[in-house]
N, CA, C and O atoms as a printed pandas DataFrame, in Angstrom:
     atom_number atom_name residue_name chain_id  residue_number  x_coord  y_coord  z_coord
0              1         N          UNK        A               1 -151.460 -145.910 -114.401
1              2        CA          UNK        A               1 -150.111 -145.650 -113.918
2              3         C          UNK        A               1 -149.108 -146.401 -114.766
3              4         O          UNK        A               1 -149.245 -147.494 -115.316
4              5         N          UNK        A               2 -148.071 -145.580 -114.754
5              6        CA          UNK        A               2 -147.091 -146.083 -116.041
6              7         C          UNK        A               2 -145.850 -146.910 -114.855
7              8         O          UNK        A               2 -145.857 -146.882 -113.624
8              9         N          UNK        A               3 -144.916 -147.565 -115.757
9             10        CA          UNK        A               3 -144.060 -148.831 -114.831
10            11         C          UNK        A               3 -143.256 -147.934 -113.787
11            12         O          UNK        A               3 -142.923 -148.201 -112.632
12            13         N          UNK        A               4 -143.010 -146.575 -114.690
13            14        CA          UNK        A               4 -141.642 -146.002 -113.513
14            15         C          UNK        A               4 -142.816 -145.074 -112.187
15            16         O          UNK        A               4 -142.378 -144.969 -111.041
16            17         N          UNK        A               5 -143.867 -144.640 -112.437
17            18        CA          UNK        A               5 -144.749 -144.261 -111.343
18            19         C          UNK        A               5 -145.151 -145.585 -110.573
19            20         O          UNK        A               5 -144.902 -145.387 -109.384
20            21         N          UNK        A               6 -145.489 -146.410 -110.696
21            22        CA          UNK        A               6 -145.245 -147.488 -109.804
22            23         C          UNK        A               6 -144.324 -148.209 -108.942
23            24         O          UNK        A               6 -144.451 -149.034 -108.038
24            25         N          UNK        A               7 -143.243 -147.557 -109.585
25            26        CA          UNK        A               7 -141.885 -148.489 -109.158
26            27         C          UNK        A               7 -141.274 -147.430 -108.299
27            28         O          UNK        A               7 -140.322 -147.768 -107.595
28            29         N          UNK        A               8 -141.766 -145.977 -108.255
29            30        CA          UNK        A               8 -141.443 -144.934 -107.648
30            31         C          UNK        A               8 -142.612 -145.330 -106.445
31            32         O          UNK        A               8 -142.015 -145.669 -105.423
32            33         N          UNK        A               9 -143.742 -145.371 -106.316
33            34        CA          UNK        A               9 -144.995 -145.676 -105.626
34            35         C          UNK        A               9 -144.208 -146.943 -104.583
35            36         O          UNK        A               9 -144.076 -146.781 -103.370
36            37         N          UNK        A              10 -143.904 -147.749 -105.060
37            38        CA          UNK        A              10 -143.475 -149.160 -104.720
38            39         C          UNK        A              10 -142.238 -148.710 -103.287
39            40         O          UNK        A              10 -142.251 -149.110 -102.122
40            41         N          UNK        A              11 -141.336 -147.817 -103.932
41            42        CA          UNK        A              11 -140.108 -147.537 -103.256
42            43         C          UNK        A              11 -140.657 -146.936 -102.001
43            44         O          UNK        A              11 -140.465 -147.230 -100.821
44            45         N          UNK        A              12 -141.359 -146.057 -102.544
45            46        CA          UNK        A              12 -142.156 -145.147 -101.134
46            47         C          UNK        A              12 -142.254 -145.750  -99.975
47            48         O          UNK        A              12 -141.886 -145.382  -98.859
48            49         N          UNK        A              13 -142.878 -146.887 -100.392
49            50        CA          UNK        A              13 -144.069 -147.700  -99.549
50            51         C          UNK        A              13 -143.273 -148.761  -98.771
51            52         O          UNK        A              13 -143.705 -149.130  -97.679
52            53         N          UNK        A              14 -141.893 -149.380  -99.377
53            54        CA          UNK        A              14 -140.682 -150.216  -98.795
54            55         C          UNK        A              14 -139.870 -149.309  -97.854
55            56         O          UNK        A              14 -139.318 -149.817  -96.878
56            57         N          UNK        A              15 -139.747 -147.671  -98.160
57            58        CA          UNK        A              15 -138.948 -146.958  -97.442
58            59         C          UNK        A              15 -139.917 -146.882  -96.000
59            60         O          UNK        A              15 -139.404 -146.991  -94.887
60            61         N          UNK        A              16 -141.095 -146.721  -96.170
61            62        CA          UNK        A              16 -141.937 -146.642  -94.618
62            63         C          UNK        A              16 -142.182 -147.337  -94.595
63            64         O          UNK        A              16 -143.305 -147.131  -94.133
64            65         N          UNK        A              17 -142.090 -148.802  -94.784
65            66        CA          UNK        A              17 -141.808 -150.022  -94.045
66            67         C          UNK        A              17 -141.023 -150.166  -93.266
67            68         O          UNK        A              17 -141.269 -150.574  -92.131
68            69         N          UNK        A              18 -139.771 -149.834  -93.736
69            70        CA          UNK        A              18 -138.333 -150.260  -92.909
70            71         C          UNK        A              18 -137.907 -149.182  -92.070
71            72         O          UNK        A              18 -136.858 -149.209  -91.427
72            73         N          UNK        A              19 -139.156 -147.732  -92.080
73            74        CA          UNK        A              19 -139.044 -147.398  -91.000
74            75         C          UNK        A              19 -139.473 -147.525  -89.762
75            76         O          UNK        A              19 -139.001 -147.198  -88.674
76            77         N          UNK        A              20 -140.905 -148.304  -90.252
77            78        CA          UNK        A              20 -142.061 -147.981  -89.108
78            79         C          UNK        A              20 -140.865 -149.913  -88.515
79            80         O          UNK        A              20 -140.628 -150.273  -87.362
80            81         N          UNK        A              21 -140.527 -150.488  -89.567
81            82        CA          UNK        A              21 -140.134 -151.883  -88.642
82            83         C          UNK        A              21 -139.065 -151.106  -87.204
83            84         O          UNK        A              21 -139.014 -151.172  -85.976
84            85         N          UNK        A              22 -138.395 -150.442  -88.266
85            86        CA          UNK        A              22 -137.278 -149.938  -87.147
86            87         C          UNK        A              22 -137.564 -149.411  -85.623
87            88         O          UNK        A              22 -137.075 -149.587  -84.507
88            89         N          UNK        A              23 -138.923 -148.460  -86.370
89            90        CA          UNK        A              23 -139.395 -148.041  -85.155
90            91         C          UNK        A              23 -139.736 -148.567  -84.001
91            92         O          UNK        A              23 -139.411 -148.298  -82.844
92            93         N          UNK        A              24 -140.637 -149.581  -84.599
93            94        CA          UNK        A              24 -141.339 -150.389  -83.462
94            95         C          UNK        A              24 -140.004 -151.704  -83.008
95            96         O          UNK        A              24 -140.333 -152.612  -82.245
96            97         N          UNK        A              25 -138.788 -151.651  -83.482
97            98        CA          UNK        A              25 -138.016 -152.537  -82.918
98            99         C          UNK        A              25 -137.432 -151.444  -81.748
99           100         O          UNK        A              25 -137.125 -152.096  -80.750
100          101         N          UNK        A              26 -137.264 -150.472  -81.617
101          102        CA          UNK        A              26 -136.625 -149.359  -80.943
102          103         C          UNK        A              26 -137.706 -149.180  -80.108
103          104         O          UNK        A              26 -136.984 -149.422  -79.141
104          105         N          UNK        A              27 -138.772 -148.978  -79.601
105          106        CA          UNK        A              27 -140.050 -149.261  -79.086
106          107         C          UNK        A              27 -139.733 -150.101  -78.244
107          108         O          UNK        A              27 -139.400 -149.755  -77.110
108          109         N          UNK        A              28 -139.784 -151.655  -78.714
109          110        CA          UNK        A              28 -139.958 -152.943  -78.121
110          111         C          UNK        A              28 -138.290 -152.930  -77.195
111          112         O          UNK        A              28 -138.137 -153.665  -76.220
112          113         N          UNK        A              29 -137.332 -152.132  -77.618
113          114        CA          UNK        A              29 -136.518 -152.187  -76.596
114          115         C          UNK        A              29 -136.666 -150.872  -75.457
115          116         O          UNK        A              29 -136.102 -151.024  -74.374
116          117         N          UNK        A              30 -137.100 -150.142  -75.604
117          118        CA          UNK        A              30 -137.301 -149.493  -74.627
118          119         C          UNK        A              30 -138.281 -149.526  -73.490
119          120         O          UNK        A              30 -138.291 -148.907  -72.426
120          121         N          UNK        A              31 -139.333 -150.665  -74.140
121          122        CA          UNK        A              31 -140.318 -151.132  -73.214
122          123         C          UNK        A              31 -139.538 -152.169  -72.596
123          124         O          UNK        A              31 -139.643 -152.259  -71.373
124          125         N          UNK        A              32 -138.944 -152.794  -73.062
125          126        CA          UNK        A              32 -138.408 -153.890  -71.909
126          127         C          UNK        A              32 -137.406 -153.163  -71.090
127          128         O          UNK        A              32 -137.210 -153.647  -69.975
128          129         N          UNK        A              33 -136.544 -151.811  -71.496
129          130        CA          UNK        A              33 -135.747 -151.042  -70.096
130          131         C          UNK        A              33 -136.873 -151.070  -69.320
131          132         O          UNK        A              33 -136.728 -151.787  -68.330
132          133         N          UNK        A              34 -138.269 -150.385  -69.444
133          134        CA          UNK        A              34 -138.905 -149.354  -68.822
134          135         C          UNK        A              34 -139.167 -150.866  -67.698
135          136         O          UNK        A              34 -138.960 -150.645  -66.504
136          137         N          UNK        A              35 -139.669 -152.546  -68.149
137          138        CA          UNK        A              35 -140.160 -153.118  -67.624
138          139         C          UNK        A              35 -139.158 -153.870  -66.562
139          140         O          UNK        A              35 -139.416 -154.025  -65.368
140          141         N          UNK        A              36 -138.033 -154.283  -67.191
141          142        CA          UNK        A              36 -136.868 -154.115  -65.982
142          143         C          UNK        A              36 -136.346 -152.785  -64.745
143          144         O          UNK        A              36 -135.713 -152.754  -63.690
144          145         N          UNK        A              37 -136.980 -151.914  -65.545
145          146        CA          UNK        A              37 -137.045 -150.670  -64.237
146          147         C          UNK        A              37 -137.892 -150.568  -63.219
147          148         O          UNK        A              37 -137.729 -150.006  -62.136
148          149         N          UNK        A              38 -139.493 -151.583  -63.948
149          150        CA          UNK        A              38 -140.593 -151.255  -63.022
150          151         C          UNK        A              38 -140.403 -152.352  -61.879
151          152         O          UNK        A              38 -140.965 -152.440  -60.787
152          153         N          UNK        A              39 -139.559 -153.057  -62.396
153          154        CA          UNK        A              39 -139.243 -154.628  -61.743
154          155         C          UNK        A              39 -138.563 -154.517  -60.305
155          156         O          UNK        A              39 -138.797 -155.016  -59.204
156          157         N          UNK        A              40 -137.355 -153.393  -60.961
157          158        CA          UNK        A              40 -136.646 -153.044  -59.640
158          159         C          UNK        A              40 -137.067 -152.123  -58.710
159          160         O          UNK        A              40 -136.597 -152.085  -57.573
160          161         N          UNK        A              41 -138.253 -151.085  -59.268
161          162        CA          UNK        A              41 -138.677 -150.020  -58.426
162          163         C          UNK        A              41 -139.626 -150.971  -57.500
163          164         O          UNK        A              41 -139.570 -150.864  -56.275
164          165         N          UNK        A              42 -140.793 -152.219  -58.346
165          166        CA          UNK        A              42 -141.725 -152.464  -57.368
166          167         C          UNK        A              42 -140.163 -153.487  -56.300
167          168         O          UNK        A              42 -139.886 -152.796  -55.320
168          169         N          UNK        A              43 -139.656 -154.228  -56.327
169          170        CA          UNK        A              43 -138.950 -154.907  -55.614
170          171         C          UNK        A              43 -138.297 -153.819  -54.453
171          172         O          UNK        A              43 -138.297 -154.123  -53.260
172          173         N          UNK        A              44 -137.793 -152.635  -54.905
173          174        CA          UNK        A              44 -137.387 -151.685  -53.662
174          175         C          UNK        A              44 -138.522 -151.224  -52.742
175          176         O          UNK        A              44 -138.609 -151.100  -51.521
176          177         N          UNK        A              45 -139.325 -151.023  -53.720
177          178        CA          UNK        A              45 -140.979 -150.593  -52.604
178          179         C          UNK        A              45 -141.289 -151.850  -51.691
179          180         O          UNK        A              45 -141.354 -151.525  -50.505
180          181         N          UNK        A              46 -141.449 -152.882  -51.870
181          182        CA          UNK        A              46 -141.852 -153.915  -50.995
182          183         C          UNK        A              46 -140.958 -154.000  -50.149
183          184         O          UNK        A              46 -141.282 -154.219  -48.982
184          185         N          UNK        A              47 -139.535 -153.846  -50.520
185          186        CA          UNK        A              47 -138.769 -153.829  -49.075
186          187         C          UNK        A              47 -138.539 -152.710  -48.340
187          188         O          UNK        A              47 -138.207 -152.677  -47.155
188          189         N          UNK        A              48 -138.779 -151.521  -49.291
189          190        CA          UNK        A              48 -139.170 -149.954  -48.170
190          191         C          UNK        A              48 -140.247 -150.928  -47.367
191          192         O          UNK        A              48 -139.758 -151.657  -46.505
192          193         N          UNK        A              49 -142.199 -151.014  -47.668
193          194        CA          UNK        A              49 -142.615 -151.254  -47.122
194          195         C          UNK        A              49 -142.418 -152.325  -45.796
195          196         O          UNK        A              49 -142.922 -152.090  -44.698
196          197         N          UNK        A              50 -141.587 -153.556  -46.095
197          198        CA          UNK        A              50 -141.376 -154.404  -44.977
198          199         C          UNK        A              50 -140.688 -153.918  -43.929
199          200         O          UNK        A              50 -140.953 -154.165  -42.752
200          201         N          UNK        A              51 -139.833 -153.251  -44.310
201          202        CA          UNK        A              51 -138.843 -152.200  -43.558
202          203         C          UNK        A              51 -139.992 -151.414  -42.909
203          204         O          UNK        A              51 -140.102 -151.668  -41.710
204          205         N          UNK        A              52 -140.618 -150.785  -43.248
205          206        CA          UNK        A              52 -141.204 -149.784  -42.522
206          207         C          UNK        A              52 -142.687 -150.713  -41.001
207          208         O          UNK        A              52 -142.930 -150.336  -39.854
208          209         N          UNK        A              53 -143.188 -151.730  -41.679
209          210        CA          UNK        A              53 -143.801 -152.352  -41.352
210          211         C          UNK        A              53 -143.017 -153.156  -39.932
211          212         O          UNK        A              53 -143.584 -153.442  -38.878
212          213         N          UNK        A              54 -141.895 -153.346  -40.205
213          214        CA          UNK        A              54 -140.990 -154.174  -39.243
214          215         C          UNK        A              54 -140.417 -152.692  -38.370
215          216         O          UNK        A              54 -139.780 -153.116  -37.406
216          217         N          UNK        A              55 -140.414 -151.756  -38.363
217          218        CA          UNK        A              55 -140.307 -150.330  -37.362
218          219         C          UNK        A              55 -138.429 -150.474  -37.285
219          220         O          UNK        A              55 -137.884 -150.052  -36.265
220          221         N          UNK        A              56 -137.634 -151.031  -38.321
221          222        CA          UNK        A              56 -136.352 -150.732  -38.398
222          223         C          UNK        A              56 -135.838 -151.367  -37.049
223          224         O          UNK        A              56 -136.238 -152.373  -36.462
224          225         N          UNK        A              57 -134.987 -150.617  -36.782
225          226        CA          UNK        A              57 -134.237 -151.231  -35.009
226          227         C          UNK        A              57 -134.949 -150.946  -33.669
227          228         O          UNK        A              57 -134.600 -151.396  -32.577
228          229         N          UNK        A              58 -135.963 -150.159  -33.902
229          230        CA          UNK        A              58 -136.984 -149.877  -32.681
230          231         C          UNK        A              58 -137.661 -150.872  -32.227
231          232         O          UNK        A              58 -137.927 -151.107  -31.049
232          233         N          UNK        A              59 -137.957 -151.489  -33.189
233          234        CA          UNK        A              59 -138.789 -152.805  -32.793
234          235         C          UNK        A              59 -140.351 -152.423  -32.571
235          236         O          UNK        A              59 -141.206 -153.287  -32.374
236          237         N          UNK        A              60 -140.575 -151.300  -32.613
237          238        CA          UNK        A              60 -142.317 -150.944  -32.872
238          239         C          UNK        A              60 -142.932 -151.076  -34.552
239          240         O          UNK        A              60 -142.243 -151.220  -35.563
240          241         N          UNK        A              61 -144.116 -150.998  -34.483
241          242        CA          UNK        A              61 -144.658 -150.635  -36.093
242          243         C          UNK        A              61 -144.305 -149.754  -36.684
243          244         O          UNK        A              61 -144.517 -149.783  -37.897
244          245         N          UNK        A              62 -143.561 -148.494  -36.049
245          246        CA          UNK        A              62 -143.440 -147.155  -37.286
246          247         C          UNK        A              62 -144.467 -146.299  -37.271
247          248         O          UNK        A              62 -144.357 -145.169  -37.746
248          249         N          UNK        A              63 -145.856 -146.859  -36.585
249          250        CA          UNK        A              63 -146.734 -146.148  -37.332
250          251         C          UNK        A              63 -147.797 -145.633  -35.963
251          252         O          UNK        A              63 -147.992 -146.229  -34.903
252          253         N          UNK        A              64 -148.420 -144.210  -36.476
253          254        CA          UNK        A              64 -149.194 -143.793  -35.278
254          255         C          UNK        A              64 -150.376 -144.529  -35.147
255          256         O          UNK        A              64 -150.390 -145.529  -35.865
256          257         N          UNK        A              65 -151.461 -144.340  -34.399
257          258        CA          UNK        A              65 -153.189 -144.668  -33.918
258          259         C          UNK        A              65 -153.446 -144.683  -36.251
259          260         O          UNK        A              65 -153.718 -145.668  -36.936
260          261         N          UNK        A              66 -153.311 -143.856  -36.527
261          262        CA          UNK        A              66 -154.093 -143.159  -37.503
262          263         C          UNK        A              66 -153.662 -144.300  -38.906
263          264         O          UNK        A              66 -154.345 -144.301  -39.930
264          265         N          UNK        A              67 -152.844 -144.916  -38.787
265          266        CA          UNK        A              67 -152.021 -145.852  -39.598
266          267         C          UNK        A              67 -150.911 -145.137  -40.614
267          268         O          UNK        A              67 -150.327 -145.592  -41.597
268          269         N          UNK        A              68 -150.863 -143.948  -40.032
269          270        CA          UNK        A              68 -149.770 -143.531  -40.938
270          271         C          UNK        A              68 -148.368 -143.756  -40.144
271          272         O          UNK        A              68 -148.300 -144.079  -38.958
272          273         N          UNK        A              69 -147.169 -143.508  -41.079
273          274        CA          UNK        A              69 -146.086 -143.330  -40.686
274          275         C          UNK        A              69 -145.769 -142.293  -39.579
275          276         O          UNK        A              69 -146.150 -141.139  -39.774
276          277         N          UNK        A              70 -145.135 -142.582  -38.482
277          278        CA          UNK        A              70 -145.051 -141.256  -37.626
278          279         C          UNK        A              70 -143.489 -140.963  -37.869
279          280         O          UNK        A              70 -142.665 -141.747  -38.340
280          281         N          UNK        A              71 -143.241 -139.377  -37.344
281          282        CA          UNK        A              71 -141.732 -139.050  -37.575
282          283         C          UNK        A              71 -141.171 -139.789  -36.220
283          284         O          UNK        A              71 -141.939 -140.019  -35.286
284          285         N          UNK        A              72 -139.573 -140.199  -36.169
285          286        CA          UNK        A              72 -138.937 -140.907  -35.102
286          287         C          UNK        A              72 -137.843 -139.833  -35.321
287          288         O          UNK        A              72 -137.551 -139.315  -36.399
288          289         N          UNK        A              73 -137.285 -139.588  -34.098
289          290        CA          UNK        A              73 -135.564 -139.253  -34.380
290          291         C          UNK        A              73 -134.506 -140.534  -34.569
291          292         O          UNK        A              73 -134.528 -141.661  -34.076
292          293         N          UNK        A              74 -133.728 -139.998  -35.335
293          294        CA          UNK        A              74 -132.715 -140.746  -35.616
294          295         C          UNK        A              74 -132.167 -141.262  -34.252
295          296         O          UNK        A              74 -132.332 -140.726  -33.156
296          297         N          UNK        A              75 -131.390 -142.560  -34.566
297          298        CA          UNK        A              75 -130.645 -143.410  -33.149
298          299         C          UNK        A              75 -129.855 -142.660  -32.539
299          300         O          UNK        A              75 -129.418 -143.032  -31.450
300          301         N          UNK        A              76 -129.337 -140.963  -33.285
301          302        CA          UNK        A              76 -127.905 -140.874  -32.442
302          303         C          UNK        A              76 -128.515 -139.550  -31.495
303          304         O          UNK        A              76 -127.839 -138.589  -31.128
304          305         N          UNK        A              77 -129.522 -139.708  -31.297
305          306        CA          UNK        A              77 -130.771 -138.328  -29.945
306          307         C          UNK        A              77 -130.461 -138.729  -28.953
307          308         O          UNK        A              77 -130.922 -138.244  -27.919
């Protein structure tokens, strides 16, 4: 290989560098949205669940024999 096929070879190889860096910096920020999102979804689920567990203003469990959620009517029946 002669100096200017190398130096052409060379360029190549710096241009997909500074893409794949880019990439994976654009990556590494979208994983930390996704992980501040999962942060707030599990934090809303645990307080759905306590909420549901605590039976809201009824003051029962919420829940039938079977352990599921049962339907209630709303307070204004």
């Amino acid at each position: 290989m002669n100096d200017e096929q190398m130096a052409e070879r060379t360029l190549r190889l710096e241009e997909k560098v500074a893409y794949l860096e880019r990439h994976v910096t654009a990556q590494d920020k979208v994983m930390l949205e996704l992980s501040d999102t999962l942060a707030r979804v599990r934090a809303e689920l645990k307080m759905m669940r306590e909420r549901a567990g605590d039976g809201g203003a009824s003051g029962g469990s919420g829940r039938d024999d079977g352990g599921e959620l049962r339907d209630e009517r709303p307070p204004h029946y």
